[in-house]
N, C-alpha and C positions, 0 to 999 in steps of 0.2 A: 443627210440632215442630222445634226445633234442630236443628242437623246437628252431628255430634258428630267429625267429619269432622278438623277443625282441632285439635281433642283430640289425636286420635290421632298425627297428626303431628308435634304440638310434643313429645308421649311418646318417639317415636321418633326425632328428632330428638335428647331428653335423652340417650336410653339410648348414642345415639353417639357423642354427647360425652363420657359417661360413659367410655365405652370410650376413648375417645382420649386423656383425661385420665388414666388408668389405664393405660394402656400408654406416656403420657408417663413417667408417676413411676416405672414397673417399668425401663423402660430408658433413664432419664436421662442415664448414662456415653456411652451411645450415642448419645444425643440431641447428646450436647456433642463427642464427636470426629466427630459427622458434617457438626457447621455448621462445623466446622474444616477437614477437607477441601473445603465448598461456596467455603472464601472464598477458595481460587486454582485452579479446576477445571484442565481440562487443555484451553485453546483449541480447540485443533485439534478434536478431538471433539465439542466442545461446537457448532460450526460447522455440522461433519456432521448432531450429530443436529437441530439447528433445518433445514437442508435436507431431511431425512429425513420430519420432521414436515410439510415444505409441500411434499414430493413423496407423502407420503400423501392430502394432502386432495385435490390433483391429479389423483391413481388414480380418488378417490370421484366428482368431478365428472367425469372419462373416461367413467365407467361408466355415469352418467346421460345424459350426452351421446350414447351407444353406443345406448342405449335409445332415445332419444327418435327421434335418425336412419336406426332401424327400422321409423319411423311417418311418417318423410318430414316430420320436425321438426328445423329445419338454423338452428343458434344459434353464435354466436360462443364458441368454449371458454371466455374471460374472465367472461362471465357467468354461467356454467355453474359458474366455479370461485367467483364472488362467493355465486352459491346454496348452493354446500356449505358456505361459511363459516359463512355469515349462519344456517342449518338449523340446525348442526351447535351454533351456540351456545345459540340456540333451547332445543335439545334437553336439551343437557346442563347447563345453568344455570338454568331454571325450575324451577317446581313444575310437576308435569305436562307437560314441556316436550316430550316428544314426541306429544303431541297438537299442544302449538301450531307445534311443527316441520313435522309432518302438513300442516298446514292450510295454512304459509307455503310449503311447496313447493308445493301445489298450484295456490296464488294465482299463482305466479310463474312456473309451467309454463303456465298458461291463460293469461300473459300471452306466451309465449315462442310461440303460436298453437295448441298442443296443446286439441285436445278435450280433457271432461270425462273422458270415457272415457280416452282415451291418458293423460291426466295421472294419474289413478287405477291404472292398467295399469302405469305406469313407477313410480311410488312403492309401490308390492305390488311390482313384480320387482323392484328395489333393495332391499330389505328381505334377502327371500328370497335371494339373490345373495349378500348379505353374510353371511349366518348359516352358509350354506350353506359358503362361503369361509374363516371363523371354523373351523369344524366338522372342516374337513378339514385343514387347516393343527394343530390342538388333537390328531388323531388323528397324524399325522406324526410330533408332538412325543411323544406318547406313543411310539409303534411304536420312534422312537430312542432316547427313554430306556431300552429294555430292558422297557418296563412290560407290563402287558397293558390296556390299554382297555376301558373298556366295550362290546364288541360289540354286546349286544344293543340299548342305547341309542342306543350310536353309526348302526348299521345300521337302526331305526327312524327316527331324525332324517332321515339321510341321505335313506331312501327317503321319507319323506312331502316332504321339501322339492323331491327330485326329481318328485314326485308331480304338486307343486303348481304348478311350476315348468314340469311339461308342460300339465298343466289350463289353466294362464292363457293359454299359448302356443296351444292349439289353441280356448281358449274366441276366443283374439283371431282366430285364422281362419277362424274356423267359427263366428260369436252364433247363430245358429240352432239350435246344440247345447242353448243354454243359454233359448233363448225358452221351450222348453216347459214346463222346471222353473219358471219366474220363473211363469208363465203360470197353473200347479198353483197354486202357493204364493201368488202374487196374489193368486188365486180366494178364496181361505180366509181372507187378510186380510182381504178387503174381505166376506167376509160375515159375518165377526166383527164389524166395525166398519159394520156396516149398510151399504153403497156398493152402487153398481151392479159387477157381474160384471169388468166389464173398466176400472176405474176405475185408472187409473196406466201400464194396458198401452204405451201409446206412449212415454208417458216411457222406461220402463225400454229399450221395443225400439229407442229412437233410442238411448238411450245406448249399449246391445250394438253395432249399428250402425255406430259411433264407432270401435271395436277392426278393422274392416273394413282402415284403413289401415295396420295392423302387421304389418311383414311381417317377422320376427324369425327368420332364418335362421341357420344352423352360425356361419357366419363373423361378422355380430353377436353373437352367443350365447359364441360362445368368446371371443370380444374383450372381453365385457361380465366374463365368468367372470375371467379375464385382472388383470380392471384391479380386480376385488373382491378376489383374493388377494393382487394389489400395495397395495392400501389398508392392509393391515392387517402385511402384512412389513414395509412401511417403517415403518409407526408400530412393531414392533418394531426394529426398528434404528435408530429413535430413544431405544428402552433402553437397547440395546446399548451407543449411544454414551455416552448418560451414565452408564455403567458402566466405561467405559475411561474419562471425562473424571475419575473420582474415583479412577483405579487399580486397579479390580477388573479385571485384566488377566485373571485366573485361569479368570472364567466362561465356557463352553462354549455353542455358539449352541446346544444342546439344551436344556441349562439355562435359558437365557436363553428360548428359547421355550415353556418348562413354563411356567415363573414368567408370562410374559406371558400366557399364555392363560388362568390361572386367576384375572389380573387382571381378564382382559376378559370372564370370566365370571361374577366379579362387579359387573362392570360392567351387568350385563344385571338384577339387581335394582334398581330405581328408587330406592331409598331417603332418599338426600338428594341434591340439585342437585349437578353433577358428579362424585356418587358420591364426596366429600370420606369420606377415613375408613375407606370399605368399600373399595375399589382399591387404595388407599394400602398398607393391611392387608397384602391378599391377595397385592399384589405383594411385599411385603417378605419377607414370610414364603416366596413363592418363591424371590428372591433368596436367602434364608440356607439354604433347604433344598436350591438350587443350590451349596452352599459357601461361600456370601457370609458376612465376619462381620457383625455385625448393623449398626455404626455406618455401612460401606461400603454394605451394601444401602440404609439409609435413605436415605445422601447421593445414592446414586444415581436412587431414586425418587422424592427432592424434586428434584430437579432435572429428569426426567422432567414430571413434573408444572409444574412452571416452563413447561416450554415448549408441552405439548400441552394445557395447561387455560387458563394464563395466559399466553403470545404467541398459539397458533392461536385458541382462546373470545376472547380479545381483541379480534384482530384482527378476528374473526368480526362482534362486536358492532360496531365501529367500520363495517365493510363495512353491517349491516343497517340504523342510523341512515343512512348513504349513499345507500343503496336508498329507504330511509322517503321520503328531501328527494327525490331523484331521482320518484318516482312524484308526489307531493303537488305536483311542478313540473310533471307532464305534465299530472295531474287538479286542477288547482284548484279549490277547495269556491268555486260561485258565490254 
């Protein structure tokens, strides 16, 4: 049977463009004084926020490096920062790209000496790390606007990420926690699937095993927390900045942090490769409902985007072809 799969995507792909086409022609006026302010931004800022944006990606790979040398995984930070690039384009430029980001972290940790285990371990707490980082930073933004937050939401997330966050930590110090559940639940595979009883047991107990070497204490942990909060403030103060490079002097870092985080929660729907359209959106309309007039908002979030999709995803790409020649130099196909 077909997979109707590819349908559905170029559908939803239409309907984007659809939209973005439509919200071109609704506010054209705005469209044309905003590429008017892009064509003498304000240096100075514009400076800023390119430094802003590669002291964000900086934090990311901090954070993983934080991780990894709680496992007694001790790597050159440069590398470390090449990984977040090269992931990070991955990610957000494919179709499915956070699978294939998934996968290339993993290759690249395993080659960095990280067990199966620790590399799986550190890519779930980076994850978690980040959302969690996101989360609390989006309720702040709320608390200062005056607003009232979703509590109950808010406080679900928080505790299951907390939850989870201690689950992996103690599964990493303790596999023996987790041998007996695997060991249940084995059992039940393999008699569904005809095997003998303990068919996979050592695989899995070697990999638990694995998590033996992490030893991920306060001072890792708050260091790692640390550099997930800084990931994601400077990529705002990369708004920021291109918000002052087009003269929106006016808007308030509250402001400015509503708008962003309801970007970057629309960011978290996968829908088209870099989120072209959907972010764009969600940020503008932040910006204007921060007081922004619409043309300023625009200017400021293509230019945003200038830098955090097309110089960092850039560079990103440029980094992971590097990588490509570099490995393909070590392993030569005999």
């Amino acid at each position: 049977m077909r997979s109707t799969t590819p349908r559905w995507r170029l559908a939803v792909i239409a309907v984007v463009v659809t939209i973005i086409v439509a919200e071109a022609v609704w506010a054209w006026n705005d469209l044309v004084e905003a590429l008017s302010q892009l064509r003498s931004p304000h240096p100075g800022p514009v400076l800023v926020a390119v430094l802003a944006a590669i002291a964000s990606m900086r934090a990311y790979a901090r954070m993983q490096r934080r991780l990894l040398r709680s496992a007694g995984i001790h790597v050159p930070l440069i590398r470390h920062i090449q990984l977040a690039y090269a992931a990070h384009s991955l990610s957000v430029t494919l179709p499915g790209g956070p699978a294939f980001s998934t996968t290339f972290n993993y290759r690249q940790m395993r080659r960095f000496g990280a067990s199966s285990g620790v590399a799986s371990w550190c890519i779930a707490l980076s994850g978690i790390l980040s959302a969690t980082a996101l989360a609390l930073i989006s309720a702040a933004a709320g608390i200062a606007a005056g607003g009232t937050p979703a509590w109950p939401t808010l406080a679900g997330l928080l505790t299951a990420v907390v939850l989870i966050t201690v689950g992996v930590t103690r599964i990493a110090r303790n596999p023996e926690t987790l041998h007996r559940i695997t060991r249940g639940g084995l059992a039940g595979v393999n008699k569904v699937r005809r095997r003998p009883r303990e068919h996979g047991v050592e695989r899995i107990t070697g990999f638990l095993d694995q998590l033996r070497a992490v030893r991920l204490g306060p001072a890792h942990a708050t260091v790692a927390v640390t550099y997930a909060v800084a990931n994601w403030l400077l990529d705002a103060v990369c708004l920021w900045m291109c918000c002052l490079a087009v003269g929106a002097e006016e808007i308030t870092t509250t402001q400015l942090l509503v708008a962003y985080c309801a970007g970057m929660a629309a960011a978290s729907v996968p829908v088209v490769p870099g989120g072209l359209g959907v972010i764009d959106s969600a940020l503008i309309l932040g910006l204007v409902a921060g007081g922004l007039p619409g043309h300023t908002a625009i200017a400021a979030v293509v230019l945003y985007r200038l830098i955090s999709l097309g110089f960092i995803v850039g560079a990103g790409w440029i980094i992971w072809l590097l990588m490509r020649r570099r490995t393909r130099e070590l392993n030569p196909v005999s």
